[in-house]
PLY file of the C-alpha trace (Angstrom):
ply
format ascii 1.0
element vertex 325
property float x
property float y
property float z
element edge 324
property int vertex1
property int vertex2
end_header
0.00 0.00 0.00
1.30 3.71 -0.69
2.40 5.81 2.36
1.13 9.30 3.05
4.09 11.87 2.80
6.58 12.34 5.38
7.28 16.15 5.05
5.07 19.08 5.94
5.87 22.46 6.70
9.47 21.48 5.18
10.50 19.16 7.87
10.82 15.59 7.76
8.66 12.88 9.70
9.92 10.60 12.16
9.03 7.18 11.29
6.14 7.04 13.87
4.15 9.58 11.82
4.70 7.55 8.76
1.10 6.72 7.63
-0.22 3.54 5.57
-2.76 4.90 3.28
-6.10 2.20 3.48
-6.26 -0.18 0.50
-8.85 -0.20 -2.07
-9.85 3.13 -2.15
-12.99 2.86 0.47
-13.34 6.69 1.32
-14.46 7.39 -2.37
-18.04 6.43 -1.28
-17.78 8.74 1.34
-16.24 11.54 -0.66
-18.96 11.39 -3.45
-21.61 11.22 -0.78
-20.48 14.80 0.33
-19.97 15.94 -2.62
-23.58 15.28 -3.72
-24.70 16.83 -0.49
-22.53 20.25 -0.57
-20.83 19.06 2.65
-17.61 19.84 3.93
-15.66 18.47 6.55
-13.03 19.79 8.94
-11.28 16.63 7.56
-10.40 17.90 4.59
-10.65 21.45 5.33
-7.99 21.20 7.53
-5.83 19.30 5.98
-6.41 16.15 8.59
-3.93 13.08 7.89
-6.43 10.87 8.95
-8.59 11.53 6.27
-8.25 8.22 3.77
-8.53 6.55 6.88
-11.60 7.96 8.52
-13.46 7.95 5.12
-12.37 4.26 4.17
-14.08 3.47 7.66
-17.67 5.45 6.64
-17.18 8.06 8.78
-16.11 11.82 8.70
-16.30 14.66 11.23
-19.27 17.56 9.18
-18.14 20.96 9.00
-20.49 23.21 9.78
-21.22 27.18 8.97
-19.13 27.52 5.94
-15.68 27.17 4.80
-14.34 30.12 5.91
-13.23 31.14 9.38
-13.17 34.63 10.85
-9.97 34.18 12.97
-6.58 32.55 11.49
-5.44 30.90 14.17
-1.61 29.50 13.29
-2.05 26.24 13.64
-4.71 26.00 11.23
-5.33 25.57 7.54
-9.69 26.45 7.07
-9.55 29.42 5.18
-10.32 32.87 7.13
-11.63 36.09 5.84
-9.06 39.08 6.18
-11.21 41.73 6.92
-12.42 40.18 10.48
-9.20 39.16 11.46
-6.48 41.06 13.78
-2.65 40.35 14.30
-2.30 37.36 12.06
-0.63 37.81 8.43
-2.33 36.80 5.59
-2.63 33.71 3.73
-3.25 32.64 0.17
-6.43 30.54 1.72
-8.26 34.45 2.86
-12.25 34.62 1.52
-15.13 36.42 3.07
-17.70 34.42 5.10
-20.69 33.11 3.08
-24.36 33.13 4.44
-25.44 30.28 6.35
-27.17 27.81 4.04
-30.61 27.06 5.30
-31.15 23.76 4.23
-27.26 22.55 5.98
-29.11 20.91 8.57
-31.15 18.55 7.05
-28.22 17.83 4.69
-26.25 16.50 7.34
-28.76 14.96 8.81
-29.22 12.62 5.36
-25.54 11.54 5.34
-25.31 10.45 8.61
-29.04 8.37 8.16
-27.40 7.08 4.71
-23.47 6.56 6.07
-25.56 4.53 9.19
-23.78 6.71 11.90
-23.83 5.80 15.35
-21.58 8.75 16.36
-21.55 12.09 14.87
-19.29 14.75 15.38
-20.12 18.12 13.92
-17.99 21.09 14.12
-17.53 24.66 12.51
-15.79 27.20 11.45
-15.57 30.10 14.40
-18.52 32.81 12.61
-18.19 36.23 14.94
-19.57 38.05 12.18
-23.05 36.55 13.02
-25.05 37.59 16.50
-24.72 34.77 17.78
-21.68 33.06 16.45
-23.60 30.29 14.50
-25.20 28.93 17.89
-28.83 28.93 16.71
-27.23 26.81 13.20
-25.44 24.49 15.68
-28.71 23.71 17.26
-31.04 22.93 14.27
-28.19 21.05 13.09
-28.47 18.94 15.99
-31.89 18.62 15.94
-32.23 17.48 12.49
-29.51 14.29 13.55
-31.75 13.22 16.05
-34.72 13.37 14.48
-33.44 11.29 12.01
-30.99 8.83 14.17
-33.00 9.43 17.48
-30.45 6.70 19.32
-27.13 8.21 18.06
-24.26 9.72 19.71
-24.31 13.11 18.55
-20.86 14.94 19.46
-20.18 18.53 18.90
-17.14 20.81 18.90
-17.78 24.20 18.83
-16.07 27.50 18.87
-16.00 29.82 22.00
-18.94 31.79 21.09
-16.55 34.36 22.81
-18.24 33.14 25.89
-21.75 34.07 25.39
-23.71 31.88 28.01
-26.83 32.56 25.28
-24.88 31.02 22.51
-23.93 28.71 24.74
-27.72 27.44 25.96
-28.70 27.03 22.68
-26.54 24.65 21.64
-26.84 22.63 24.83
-30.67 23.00 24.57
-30.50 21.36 21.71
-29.13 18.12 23.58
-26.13 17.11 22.31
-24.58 13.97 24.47
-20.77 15.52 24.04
-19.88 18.70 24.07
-16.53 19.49 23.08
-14.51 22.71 22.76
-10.38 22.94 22.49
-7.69 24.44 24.68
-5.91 23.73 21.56
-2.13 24.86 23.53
-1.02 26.15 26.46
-1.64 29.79 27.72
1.58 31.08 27.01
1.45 30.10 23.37
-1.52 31.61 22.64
-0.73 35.23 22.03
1.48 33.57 18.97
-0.71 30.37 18.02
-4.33 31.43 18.84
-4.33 35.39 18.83
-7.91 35.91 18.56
-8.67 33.42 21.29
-8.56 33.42 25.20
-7.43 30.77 27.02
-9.71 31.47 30.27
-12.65 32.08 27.93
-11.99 28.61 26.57
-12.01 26.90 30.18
-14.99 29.06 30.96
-16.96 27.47 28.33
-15.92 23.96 29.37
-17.08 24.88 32.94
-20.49 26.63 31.79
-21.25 23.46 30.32
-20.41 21.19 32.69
-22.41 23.04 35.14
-25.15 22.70 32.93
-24.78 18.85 32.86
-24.70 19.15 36.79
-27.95 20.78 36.95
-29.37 18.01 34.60
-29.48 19.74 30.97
-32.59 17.90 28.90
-30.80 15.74 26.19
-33.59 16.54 23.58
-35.42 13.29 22.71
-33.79 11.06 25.34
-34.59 12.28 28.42
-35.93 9.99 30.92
-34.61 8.52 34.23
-31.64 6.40 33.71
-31.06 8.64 30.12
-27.51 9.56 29.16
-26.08 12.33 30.30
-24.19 15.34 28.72
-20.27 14.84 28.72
-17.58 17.61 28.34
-14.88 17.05 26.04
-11.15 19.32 25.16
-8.43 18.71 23.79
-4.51 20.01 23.10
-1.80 19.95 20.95
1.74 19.04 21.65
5.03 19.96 19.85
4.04 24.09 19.75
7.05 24.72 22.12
4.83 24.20 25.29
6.92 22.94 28.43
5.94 19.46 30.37
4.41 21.43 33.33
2.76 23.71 31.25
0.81 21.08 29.59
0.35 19.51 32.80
-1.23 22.46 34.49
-3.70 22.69 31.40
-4.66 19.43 32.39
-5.04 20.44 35.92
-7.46 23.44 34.74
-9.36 20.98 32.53
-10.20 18.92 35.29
-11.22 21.38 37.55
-13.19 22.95 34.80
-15.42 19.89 34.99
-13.92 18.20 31.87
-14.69 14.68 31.02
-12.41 13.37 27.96
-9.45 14.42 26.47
-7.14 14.19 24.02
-3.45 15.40 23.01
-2.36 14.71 19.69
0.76 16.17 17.48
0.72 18.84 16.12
1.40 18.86 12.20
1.81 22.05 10.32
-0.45 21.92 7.60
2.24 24.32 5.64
5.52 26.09 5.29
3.39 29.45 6.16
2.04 28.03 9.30
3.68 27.98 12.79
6.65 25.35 12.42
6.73 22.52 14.12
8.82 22.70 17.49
9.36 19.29 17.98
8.24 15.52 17.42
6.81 13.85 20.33
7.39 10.51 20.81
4.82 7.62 21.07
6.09 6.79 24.78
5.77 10.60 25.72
2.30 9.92 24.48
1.58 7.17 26.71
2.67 8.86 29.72
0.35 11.88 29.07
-2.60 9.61 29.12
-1.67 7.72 31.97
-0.83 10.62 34.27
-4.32 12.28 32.64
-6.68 9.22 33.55
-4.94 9.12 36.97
-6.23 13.04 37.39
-9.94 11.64 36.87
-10.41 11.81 33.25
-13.24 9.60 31.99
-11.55 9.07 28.84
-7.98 9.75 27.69
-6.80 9.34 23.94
-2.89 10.40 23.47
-0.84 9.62 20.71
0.90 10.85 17.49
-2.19 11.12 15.10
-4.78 11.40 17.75
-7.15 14.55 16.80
-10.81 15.63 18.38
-12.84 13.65 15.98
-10.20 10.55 15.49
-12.15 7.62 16.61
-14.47 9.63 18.66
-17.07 6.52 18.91
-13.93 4.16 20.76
-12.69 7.04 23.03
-16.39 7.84 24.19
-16.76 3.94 24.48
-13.92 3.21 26.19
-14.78 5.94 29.20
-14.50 4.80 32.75
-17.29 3.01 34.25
-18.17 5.55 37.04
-18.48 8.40 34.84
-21.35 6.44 32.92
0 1
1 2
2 3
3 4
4 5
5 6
6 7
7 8
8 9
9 10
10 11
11 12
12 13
13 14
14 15
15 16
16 17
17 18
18 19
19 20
20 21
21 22
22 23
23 24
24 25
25 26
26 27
27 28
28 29
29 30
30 31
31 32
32 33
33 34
34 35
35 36
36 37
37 38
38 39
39 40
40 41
41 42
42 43
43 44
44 45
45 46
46 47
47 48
48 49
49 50
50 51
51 52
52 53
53 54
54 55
55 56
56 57
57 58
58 59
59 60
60 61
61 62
62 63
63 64
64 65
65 66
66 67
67 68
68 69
69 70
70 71
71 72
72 73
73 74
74 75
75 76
76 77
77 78
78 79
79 80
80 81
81 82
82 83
83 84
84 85
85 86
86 87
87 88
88 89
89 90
90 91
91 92
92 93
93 94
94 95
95 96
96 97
97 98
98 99
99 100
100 101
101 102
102 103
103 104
104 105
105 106
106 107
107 108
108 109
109 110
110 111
111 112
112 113
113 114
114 115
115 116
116 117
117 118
118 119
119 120
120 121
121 122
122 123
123 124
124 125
125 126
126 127
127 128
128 129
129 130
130 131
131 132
132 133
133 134
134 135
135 136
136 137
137 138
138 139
139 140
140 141
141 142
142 143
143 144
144 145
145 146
146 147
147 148
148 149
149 150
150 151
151 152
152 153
153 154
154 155
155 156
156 157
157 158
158 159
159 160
160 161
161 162
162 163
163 164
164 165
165 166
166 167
167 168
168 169
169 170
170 171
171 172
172 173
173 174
174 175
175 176
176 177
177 178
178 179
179 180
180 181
181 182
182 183
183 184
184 185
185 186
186 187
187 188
188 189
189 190
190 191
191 192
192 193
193 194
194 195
195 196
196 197
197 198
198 199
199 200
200 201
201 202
202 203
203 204
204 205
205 206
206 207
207 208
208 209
209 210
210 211
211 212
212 213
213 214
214 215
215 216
216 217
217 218
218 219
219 220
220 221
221 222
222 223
223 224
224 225
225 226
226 227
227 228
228 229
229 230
230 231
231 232
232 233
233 234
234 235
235 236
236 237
237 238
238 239
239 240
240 241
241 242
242 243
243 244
244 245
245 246
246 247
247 248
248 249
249 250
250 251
251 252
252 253
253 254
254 255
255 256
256 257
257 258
258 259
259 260
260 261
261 262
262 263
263 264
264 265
265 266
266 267
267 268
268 269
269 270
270 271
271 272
272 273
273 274
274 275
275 276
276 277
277 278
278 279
279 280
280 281
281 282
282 283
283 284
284 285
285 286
286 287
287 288
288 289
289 290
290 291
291 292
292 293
293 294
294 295
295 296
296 297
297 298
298 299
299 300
300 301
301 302
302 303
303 304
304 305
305 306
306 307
307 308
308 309
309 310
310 311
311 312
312 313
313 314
314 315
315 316
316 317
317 318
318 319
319 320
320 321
321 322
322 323
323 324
């Protein structure tokens, strides 16, 4: 079978992030399936290197609210629009945000009835050009899912909504079972790798909804004593330059925050124009980072080289400890 390519961002891959591409070209099905939708997918949008993977397995992760993000954060490869942006340079990917298309909802809904989903992650673009950030979209989106695949796992990973407890509400109204937003790096990186984002914001949302799945937040059409319950989700990047005890005390403030899974995954620049990677983390630096974060009280820990958000969402969530079920 072909391998993916070992270079990105100009620097060569250590063996461990050499990637067997899946034989007999599976994710086409997938692929055309989108295409006849007008889907996208944060998959290929951000340049994912799980992609042939995921899609040869029937599954992708639905990008939501466009292509095109109003912040550029460095790590990242989705298109942004240059006139909402602030310290970052431009790229070559820069476009204006689009208007939300009406009938997205009910689009994704059809692929995951026809791709037979059992766990559905949906995720957007960050929109602060609209009032409120895309929440109300989130919501319908999640509605339409259930109403067609009422016993699903329906998994979201949303922007900050820079913190808006409305925006907020409305997407956990709309009872998703996992609610995921990223830390993405350490706070001292940020000013450099997410300059339009705040790293207290971002625990702040974590917390807001974990409070909300303390008080009992209705999972919309599965509610009912004994029903599942809403789980809080984050997750990081290593190899930005962050120290050990840096990422350590993230994982201190993700706990406290109420957070229930989490992953840490590599990070790959997705080109020469992004941030460079600072260094390749090895697989056993991996394993330690998930052992240490299940012995902080993690439900769910998934560490390792090509580990992302969305990678194999349905086995972390599954493999969860059996007191946080």
């Amino acid at each position: 079978m072909a391998e993916q390519a070992t270079t990105r961002g100009q620097r060569r891959f250590p063996p461990w992030l050499t990637k067997r591409l899946p034989a007999g070209g599976g994710g086409a099905a997938v692929a055309r399936l989108l295409a006849d939708l007008g889907l996208g997918t944060v998959c290929a949008g951000a340049h994912c290197p799980n992609l042939p993977e995921c899609y040869a397995r029937g599954t992708a992760t639905f990008l939501i609210l466009g292509p095109t993000c109003t912040r550029a954060c460095r790590f990242c490869a989705i298109a942004s629009d240059p006139a909402l942006r602030s310290s970052a340079p431009l790229r070559s990917t820069s476009r204006r945000p689009e208007p939300l298309r009406e009938d997205e909802p009910e689009a994704v809904a059809e692929a995951c009835a026809r791709l037979h989903l059992r766990h559905i992650v949906i995720t957007s673009v960050t929109r602060d050009d609209l009032a409120d950030g895309g929440a109300g979209h989130f919501a319908r989106t999640i509605r339409a899912v259930r109403a067609r695949l009422a016993e699903a796992v329906i998994e979201v990973l949303t922007p900050d909504f820079q913190g808006a407890a409305a925006a907020l509400d409305a997407v956990l109204d709309a009872g998703p079972d996992i609610f995921n937003h990223n830390v993405e790096t350490v706070p001292r990186l940020y000013a450099e790798v997410r300059p339009q984002a705040d790293y207290r914001r971002s625990l702040d949302v974590i917390a807001y909804a974990h409070r909300r799945a303390c008080r009992g937040v209705a999972l919309a059409g599965r509610t009912g004593t004994g029903g599942p319950r809403l789980y809080t989700k984050s997750g990081l990047m290593v190899g930005l330059g962050e120290t050990a005890d840096e990422v350590r005390a993230v994982l201190r403030d993700l706990r406290e925050a109420g957070c229930d899974i989490l992953t840490i995954g590599q990070y790959l620049a997705p080109s020469a124009s992004h941030r460079p990677i600072a260094r390749f983390v090895e697989p056993p630096e991996f394993a330690a980072w998930e052992s240490e974060a299940k012995g902080m009280g993690f439900a769910a820990v998934a560490a390792g080289p090509f580990v992302r958000s969305s990678y194999r969402a349905e086995s972390v969530f599954q493999s969860r400890s059996a007191e946080s079920s």
